[in-house]
Every structure is written in structure tokens, then in C-alpha cells.
C-alpha positions in Angstrom: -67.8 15.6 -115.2 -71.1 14.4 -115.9 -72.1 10.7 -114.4 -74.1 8.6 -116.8 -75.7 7.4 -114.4 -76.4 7.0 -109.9 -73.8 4.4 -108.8 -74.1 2.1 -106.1 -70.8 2.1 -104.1 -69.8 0.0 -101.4 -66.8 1.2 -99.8 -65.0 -2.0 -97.8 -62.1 -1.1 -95.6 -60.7 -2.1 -91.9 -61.0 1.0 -90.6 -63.0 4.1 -91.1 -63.2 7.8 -89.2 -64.1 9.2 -87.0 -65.2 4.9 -85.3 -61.7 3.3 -85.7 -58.4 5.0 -87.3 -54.7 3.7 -86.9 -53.5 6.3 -90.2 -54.7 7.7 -93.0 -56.6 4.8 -94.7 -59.6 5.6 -92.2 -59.5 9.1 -93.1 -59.5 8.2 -97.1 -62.1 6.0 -96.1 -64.0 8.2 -94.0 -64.1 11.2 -96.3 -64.1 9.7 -100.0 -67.7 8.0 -100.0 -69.0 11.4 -98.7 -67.4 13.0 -102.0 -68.6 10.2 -103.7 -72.5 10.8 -102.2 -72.3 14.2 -102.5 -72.3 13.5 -106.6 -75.7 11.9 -106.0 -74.2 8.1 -105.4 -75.7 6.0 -103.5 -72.6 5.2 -101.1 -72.3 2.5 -98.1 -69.7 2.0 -96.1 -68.9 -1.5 -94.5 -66.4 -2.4 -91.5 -65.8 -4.5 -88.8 -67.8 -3.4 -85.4 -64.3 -3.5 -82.7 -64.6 -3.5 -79.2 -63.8 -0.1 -79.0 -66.4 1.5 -81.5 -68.6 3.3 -78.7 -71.0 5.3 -81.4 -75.0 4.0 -80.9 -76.2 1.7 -83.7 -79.0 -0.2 -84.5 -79.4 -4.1 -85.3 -80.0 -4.8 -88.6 -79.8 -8.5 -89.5 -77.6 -11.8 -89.0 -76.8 -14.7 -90.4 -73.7 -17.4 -90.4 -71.0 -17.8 -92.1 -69.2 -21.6 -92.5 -65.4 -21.0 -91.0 -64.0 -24.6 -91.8 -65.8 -26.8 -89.6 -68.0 -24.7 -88.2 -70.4 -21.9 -88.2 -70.2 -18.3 -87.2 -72.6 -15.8 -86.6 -72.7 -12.5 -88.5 -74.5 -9.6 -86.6 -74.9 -6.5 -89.5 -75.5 -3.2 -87.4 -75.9 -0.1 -88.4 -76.0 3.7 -88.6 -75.2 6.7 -90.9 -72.4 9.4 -91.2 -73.9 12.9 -91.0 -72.1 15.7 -93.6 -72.7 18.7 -95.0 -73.2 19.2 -98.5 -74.2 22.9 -100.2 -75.5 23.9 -96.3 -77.4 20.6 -96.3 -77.4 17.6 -93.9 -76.6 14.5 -96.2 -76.0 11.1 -95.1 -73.8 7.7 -95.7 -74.9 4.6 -94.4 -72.4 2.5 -92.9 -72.6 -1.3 -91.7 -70.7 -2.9 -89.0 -70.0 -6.7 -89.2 -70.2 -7.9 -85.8 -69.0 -11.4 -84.2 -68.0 -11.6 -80.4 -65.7 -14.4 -81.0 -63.5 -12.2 -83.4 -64.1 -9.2 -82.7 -65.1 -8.4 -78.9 -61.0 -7.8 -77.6 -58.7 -5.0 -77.6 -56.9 -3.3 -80.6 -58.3 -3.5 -84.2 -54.6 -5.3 -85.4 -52.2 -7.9 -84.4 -54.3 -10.8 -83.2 -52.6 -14.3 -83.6 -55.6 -15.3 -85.6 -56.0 -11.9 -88.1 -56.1 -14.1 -91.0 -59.1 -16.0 -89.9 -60.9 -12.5 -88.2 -60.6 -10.7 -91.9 -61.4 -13.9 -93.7 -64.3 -14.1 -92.1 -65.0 -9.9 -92.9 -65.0 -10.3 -96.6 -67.1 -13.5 -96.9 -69.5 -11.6 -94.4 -69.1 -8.5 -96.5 -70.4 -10.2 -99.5 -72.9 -12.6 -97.6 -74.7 -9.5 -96.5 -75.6 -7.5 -99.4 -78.9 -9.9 -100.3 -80.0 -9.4 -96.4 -79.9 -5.9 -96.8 -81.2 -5.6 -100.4 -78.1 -3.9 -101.7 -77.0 -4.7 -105.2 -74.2 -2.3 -105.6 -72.3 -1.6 -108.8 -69.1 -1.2 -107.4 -67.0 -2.5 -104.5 -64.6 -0.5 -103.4 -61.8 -2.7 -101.5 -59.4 -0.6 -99.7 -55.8 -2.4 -99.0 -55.1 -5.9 -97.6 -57.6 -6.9 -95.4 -60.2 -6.6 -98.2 -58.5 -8.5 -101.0 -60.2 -11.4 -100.9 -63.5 -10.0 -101.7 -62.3 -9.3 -105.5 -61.4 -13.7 -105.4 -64.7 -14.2 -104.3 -66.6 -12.6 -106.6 -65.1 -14.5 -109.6 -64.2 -18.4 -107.8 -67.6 -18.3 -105.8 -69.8 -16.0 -107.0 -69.3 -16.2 -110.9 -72.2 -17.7 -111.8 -74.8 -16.2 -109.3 -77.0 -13.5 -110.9 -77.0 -11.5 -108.0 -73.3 -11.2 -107.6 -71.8 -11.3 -111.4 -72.5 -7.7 -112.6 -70.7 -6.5 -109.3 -67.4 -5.0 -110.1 -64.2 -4.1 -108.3 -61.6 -1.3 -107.4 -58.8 -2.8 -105.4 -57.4 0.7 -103.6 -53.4 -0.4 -102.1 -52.6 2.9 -99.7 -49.8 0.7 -98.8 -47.8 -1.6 -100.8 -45.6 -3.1 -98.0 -48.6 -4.5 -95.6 -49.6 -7.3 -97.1 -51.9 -9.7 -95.3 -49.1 -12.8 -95.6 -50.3 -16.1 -93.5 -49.9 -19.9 -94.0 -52.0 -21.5 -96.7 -54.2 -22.6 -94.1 -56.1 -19.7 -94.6 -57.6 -21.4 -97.7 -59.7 -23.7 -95.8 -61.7 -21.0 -94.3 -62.6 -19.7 -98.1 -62.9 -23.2 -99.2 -60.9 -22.9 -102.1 -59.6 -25.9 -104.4 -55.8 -26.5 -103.9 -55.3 -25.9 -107.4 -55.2 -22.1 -106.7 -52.6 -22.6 -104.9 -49.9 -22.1 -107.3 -47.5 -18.9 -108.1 -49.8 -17.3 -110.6 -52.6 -17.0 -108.9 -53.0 -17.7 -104.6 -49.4 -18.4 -103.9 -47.1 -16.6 -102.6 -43.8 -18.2 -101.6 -45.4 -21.1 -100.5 -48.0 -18.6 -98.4 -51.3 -16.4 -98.8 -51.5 -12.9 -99.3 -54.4 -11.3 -98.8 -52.8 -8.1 -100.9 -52.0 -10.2 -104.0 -55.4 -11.6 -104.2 -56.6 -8.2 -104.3 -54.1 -7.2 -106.8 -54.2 -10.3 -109.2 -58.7 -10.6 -108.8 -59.7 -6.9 -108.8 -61.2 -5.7 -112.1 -59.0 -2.3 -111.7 -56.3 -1.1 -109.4 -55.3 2.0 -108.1 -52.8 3.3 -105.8 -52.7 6.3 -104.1 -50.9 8.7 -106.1 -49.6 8.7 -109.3 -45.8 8.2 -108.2 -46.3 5.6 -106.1 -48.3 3.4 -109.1 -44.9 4.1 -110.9 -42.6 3.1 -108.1 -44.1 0.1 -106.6 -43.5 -1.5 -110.5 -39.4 -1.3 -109.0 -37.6 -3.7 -106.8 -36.7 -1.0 -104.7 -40.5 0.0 -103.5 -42.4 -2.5 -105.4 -41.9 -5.4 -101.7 -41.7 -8.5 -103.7 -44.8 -8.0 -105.9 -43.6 -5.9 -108.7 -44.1 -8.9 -111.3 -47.7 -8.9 -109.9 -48.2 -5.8 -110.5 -47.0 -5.5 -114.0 -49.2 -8.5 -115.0 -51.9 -6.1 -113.9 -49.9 -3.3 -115.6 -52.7 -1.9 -118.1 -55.3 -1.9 -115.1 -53.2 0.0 -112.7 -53.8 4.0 -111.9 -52.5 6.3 -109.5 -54.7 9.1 -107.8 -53.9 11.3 -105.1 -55.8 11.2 -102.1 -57.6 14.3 -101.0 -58.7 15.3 -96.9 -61.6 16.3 -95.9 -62.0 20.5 -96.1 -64.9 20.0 -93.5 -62.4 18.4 -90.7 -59.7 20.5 -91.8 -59.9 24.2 -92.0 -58.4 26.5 -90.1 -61.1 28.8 -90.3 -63.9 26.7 -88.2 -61.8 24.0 -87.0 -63.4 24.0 -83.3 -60.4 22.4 -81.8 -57.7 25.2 -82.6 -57.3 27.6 -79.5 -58.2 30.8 -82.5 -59.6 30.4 -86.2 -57.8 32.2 -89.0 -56.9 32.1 -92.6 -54.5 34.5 -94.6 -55.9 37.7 -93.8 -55.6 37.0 -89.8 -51.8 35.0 -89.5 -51.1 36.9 -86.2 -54.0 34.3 -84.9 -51.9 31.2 -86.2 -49.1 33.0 -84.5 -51.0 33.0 -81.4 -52.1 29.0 -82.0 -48.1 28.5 -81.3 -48.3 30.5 -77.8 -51.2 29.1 -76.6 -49.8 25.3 -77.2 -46.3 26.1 -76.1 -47.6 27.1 -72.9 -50.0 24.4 -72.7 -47.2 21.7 -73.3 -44.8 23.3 -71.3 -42.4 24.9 -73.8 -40.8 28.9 -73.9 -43.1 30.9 -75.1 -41.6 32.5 -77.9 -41.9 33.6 -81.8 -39.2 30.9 -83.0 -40.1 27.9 -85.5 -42.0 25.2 -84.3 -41.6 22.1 -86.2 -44.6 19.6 -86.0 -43.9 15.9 -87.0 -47.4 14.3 -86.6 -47.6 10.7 -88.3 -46.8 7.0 -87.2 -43.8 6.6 -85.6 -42.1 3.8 -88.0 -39.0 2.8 -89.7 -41.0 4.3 -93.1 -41.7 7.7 -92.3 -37.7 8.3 -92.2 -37.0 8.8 -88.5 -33.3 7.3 -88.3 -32.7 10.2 -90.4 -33.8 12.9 -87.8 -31.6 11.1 -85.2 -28.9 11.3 -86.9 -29.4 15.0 -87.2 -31.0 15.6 -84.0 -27.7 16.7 -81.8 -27.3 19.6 -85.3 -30.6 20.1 -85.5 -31.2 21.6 -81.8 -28.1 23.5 -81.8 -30.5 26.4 -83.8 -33.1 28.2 -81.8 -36.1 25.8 -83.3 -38.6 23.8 -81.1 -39.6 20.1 -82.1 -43.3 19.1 -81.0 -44.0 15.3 -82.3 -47.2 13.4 -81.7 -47.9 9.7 -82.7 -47.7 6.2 -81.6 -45.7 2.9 -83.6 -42.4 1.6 -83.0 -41.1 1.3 -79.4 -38.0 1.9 -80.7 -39.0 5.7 -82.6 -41.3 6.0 -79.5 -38.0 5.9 -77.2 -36.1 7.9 -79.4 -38.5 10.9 -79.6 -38.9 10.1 -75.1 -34.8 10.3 -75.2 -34.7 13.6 -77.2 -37.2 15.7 -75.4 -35.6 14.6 -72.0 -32.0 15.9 -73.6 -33.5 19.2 -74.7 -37.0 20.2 -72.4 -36.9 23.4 -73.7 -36.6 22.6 -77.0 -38.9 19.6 -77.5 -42.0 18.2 -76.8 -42.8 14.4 -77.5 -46.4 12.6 -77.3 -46.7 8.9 -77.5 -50.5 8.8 -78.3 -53.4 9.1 -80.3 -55.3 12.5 -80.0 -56.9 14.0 -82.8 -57.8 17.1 -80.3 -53.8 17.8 -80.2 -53.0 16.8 -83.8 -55.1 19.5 -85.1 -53.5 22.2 -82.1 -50.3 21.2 -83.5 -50.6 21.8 -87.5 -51.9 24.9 -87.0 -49.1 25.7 -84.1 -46.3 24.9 -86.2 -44.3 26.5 -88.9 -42.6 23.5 -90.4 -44.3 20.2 -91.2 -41.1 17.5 -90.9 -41.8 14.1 -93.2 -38.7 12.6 -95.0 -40.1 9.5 -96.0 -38.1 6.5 -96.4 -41.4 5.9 -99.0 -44.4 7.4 -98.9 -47.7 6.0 -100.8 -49.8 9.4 -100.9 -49.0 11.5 -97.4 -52.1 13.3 -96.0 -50.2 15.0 -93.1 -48.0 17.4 -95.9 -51.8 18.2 -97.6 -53.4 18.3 -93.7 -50.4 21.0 -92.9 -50.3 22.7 -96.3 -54.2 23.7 -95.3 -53.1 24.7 -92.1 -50.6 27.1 -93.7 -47.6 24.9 -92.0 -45.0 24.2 -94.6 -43.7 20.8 -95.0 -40.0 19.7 -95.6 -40.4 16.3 -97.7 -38.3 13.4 -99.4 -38.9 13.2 -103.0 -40.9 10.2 -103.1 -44.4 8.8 -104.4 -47.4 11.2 -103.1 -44.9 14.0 -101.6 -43.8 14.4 -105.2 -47.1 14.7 -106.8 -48.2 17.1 -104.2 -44.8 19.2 -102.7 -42.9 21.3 -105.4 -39.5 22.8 -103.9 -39.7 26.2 -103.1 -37.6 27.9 -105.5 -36.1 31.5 -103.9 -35.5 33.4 -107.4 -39.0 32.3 -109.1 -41.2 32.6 -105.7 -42.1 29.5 -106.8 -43.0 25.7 -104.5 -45.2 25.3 -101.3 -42.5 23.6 -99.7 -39.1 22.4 -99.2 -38.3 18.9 -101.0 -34.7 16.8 -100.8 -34.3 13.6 -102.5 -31.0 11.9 -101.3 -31.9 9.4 -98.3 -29.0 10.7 -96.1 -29.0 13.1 -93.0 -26.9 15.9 -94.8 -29.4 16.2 -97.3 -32.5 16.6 -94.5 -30.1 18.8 -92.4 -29.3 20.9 -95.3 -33.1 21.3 -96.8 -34.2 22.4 -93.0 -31.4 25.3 -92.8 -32.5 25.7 -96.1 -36.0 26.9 -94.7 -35.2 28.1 -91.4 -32.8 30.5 -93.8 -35.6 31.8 -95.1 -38.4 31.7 -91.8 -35.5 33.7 -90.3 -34.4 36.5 -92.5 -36.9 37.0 -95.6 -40.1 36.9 -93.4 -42.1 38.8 -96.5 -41.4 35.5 -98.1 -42.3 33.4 -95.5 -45.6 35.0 -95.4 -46.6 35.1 -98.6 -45.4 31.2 -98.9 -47.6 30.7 -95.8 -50.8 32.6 -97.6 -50.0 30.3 -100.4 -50.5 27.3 -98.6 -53.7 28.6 -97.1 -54.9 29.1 -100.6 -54.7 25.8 -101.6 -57.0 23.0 -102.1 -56.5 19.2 -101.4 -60.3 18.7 -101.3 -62.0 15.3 -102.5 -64.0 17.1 -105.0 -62.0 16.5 -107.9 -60.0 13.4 -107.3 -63.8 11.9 -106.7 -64.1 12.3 -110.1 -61.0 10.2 -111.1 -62.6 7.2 -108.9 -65.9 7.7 -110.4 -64.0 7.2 -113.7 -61.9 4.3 -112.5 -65.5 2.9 -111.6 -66.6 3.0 -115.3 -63.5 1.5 -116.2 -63.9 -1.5 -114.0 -67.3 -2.0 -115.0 -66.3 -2.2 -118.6 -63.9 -4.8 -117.8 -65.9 -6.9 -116.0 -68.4 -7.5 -118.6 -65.4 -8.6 -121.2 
């Protein structure tokens, strides 16, 4: 596709990779404005500068910003993300908004005042762009804590010249966090109480920050095209499906994409040996070298990797209602991630049961993540619901084939393995029941066991394909167009 013309892109989100990351909205965040650069864009990135962002950066202006009653002080910093483009260097500039009072404490989420710390981001967000001469075309919002950028624009900023050619993309990567607080939260936005009515900033006698986004944004996306279907249901659609089909004719779906420079088995400098699918003895020898570092039997049997948050979503009742079947076959289970104390205790409980059998890590470590998608054989994510997914794409690139529930992204990017065509790069169920996981593993451990031609040519498969950001930039280059269209109507 051809551009018409250089954009200018500010991409808005909570957290960004490699300086802050809870899941995969910093890696979307991270990677898609290099995608979007490397198509000659002129592409900033803007978040909020937590306690525990270490990287150097430089001081680049400040100003304040009325919070009710009073004044606070906005400190813009600054510094660029490095990446390689056609063996050159390029770079993205990314701003930090800074403020001790809200943001100088522990943990990026779940402050008693979060309302007030990401009102005061977006009207920071938006205050900025005149201090650092940056008039951009598009604002990219990224999910809840950026909604209220897209209500800004048109309540305060409709009549400015500087602001009233800007135009919006509101990105949800997940329908069910929401940004929901008293109505309060007006005062700090200084909105008129007649907003506050069910059509437009109310929300059962609340604010949500998602809505805002959803019901002010020129255009909407989700993050696959599945999901953009599903969340119109009552089933996945968390109390705003009416929104949303209000919005219905300016709602898309595209899948995310991962970053082939972080992930790639064949230079990925944190994997104990490189390979690709003319050297799978060395991803044989990945799952040796981490079972003896973790403490497992070293041995040639499957290793199923579950790497992901540990929450009621990702479908982890199911596994323990299957674990006691499940570790009856000669299978090892290696899981890495943090969330619910509840899953974390669970996954504790199993590896204590079976320590020859199972490895559990309650943690955040991108070194170990990468050692164990490229250990394992099996990727394990039965999704209760599932917006896009990057760990099935992430393992898929690893040549580690994921088992999935047939829902939103997994379906747009998982096709069943089908024994007679040869067909699928992975194994898919879609009844939410622990038969129907228990049956889809067998399923694949049938075939890892006794047909191991197949298994290796499904494996080379996998390490053929491509979830780069290349193409899908495209599609948001497009949806750009599109909301700049509508905002001049």
C-alpha cells in the first residue's frame, strides 16, 4: 500500500516495552509505532514516567495542569526507542509525563486514586503537544486509561485551531477493564453535568473511562476480527454491547502482530542455542538445558509451556480440573506468570504434588519467558475469552504449538490441525468444559508421541510463519485515513 502522504502519529497508552509492561498491550504498544515509522511516519510515543522506569532521559519541558482546585505540575521527559529497519538504526521518540505526587510509588496499577492519576495523563497528554511543537494527525489511544483523550478533543478542544484537525483511533485490547469510578471524576475534567446522562458519560450512575473512549473516538478497533464480532454479544460484550453497536459502522477488528526483532529463534540472545527448521535438534536441546536449569528430569518427553497472566480469563479452572488426568501421562508442565493469588496458589499447589513433573514461577521475567517458548513443545491457552493472544503467535514463531479455545484472536490466528489434510498449526477446542481441553491435549500428545514425521513437519510449519507488524500496520494506517475522513464530517 502506498500512503498519500507522512502521518503524524501519537501513540497514547499506560504502558509501553521494554520501560513498563503488565501484558501484551505494552508489547502492541511497543512494537506497532516502530512498524508504523518504519513506513516513513513520523511516530511518538507518550506514557506515564513510573517509579520503576530506570532507562536515562532527558528533561524536556513542564507546565501545570488544573486538578479541581488546584494545580499540578507536568514534567515532559524524554528519549527515543532504537530499531532496526533494512540494517539501519531508526528511531521513535517517546515522552514520559512526569508528576511526583502521582506517579513517584510502587506498581503502575491499583492505586486508590487511578482515576484522578490517568485523568490527569490524558489532559497532560493533550496539554503537551503545543510545548513540544507536535501537531500530529492521529492519536492513537490504546484501552481504558486513554479514553478520555478522544472527549477532550471534541468538549474542550472543538473550537481551538490547533487541536480540531486532530483525529482519533480508540484501540480496546480488552473489553472487560474498563476504567469505572464515581462521577467525581468529572470535576477533574471540568465537564458540565449535563454529560452526565446514559448516552453519553454515564454509566450506571458512574464513569467509564472505556465508554468515553468508545462513544468519542472518531474510529474503533479491537484487536482481532473475532473479538470486534463478539464483544457486540451479552456474553463477551461486559455490559457495553449497546455502546458498541451505536458505534457499530466505525468499529474494525485487526489482529495484533509481535515484534520479529524480539522474537526469533534464530538471534534471540536469551535462548541457551539459536535455530530455525533446518537445526530442531537445537530447540531439542533448549528443553535440556532449561529442564536442568529449573530442576526437572532431563528427558525427550513434551514440555508444555503456559506463559500468560495468571487470571480467571485465560481459562485456568479448566486445567485444574484436569490437572490430577493430565499428569498421569509422561508430560512436564513449566508455567511462568504473575495475577490472581488464587491461580498463583494453584500452579504453587501442583508443582509441590508432582516436582518431577512441574515447574511453577510466580514472576515476571522476560529472560525465562523467552527460554521457555522455545523449550517447550506445547503452548497451553484455553481462554475463557481471549481479545487477540500474542503468546499462541509468540510460540507459533518459536515452533511451540499451541492448544487453544475457539475464541476471538485464537480463532483468527489457530486453525485445528487436521490429521488426514496435514492441514492447522495447532490444536483448537471450543466447548468451555475440562473434557473438551483434556481430550484436545491427548489429541496432540497422540500425535507428538507416535507420528513424529508429523510433528516435525507441523513444527517447521510453525517456524515458517509470520505474525510480523508489517502488514497489519497497514490496516492501522488505513483505519487512520478513515478516522480522518470522519472527523472532518
Amino acid at each position: 500500500m502506498k500512503q498519500k502522504k507522512v502521518l503524524k502519529i501519537l501513540v497514547v497508552s499506560a504502558e509501553v516495552a521494554p520501560f513498563a509492561k503488565s501484558g501484551g498491550l505494552a508489547d502492541v504498544a511497543g512494537s506497532l509505532p516502530q512498524a508504523l515509522a518504519a513506513k516513513g511516519n513520523d511516530v511518538r510515543i507518550v506514557m506515564p514516567r513510573y517509579k520503576e522506569i530506570k532507562q536515562s532521559m532527558s528533561y524536556i519541558t513542564d507546565f501545570p495542569i488544573q486538578m479541581d482546585w488546584r494545580k499540578e505540575t507536568c514534567i515532559v521527559r524524554g528519549t527515543v526507542v532504537s530499531f532496526k529497519f533494512e540494517g539501519d538504526i531508526k528511531e521513535v521518540p517517546i515522552y514520559f509525563i512526569d508528576n511526583y505526587h502521582y506517579y513517584d510509588r510502587d506498581g503502575m496499577y491499583c492505586h486508590l486514586d487511578d482515576a484522578e492519576r490517568f485523568a490527569f495523563f490524558c489532559k497532560a497528554v493533550l496539554d503537551m503537544l503545543p510545548y513540544i511543537n507536535f501537531q500530529p494527525d492521529i492519536i492513537h489511544c490504546n484501552d481504558w486509561h486513554t479514553g478520555p483523550i478522544t472527549f477532550l478533543l471534541k468538549y474542550k478542544y472543538k473550537n481551538s485551531v490547533f487541536y480540531k484537525k486532530i483525529s482519533t483511533v480508540f484501540t480496546i485490547h480488552n473489553l472487560q477493564y474498563q476504567g469505572i469510578y464515581s462521577k467525581d471524576i468529572l470535576r477533574y475534567f471540568e465537564v458540565d453535568e449535563s454529560y452526565f446522562v446514559p448516552d453519553k458519560l454515564e454509566f450506571y450512575g458512574r464513569f467509564n473511562f472505556l465508554k468515553t473512549g468508545i462513544l468519542y473516538a472518531d474510529v474503533i478497533n479491537t484487536v482481532s476480527e473475532r473479538y470486534a464480532e463478539e464483544i457486540l454479544t451479552e456474553e463477551f460484550g461486559e455490559r457495553l454491547e449497546g455502546v458498541l453497536k451505536t458505534r457499530l459502522k466505525d468499529l474494525y477488528g485487526i489482529v495484533n502482530g509481535i515484534s520479529t526483532e524480539q522474537f526469533n529463534p534464530k538471534t534471540d540472545v536469551m535462548l541457551y542455542k539459536n535455530y530455525d527448521k533446518h537445526s530442531l535438534d537445537n530447540k531439542k536441546d533448549n528443553k535440556f538445558h532449561l529442564q536442568k536449569e529449573i530442576g526437572l528430569p532431563i528427558k525427550d518427553i513434551p514440555m508444555i509451556g503456559i506463559v500468560h497472566r495468571l487470571v480467571d480469563q485465560k481459562g485456568l479452572d479448566l486445567i485444574d480440573e484436569i490437572v490430577e488426568d493430565l499428569m498421569k501421562y509422561d508430560i512436564q508442565l513449566v508455567v511462568l506468570g504473575i495475577g490472581d493469588p488464587y491461580y498463583e496458589e494453584m500452579f504453587k499447589s501442583i508443582q509441590i504434588r508432582y516436582p518431577d513433573k512441574a515447574a511453577t514461577f510466580i514472576e515476571f521475567n522476560e529472560s525465562l519467558a523467552h527460554k521457555i517458548y522455545a523449550a517447550s513443545d506445547i503452548f497451553l491457552m484455553p481462554s475463557r475469552f481471549e481479545p487477540c493472544g500474542l503468546g499462541q503467535l509468540i510460540s507459533l514463531t518459536y515452533g511451540t504449538i499451541p492448544i487453544v479455545r475457539a475464541v476471538g484472536g485464537l480463532v483468527d490466528t489457530i486453525e485445528d490441525f487436521n490429521l488426514d489434510t496435514k492441514t492447522g498449526n495447532g490444536f483448537v477446542f471450543k466447548s468451555y468444559t475440562p473434557e473438551a481441553l483434556l481430550e484436545t491435549i491427548k489429541r496432540c500428545l497422540l500425535i507428538y508421541n507416535e507420528k513424529k514425521d508429523i510433528w516435525n513437519i507441523l513444527v517447521q510449519s510453525a517456524l515458517d510463519t509470520d505474525f510480523s507488524w508489517d502488514k497489519q500496520a497497514n490496516k492501522y494506517i488505513d483505519l487512520f485515513y478513515l478516522a480522518m475522513k470522519k472527523n472532518k464530517e
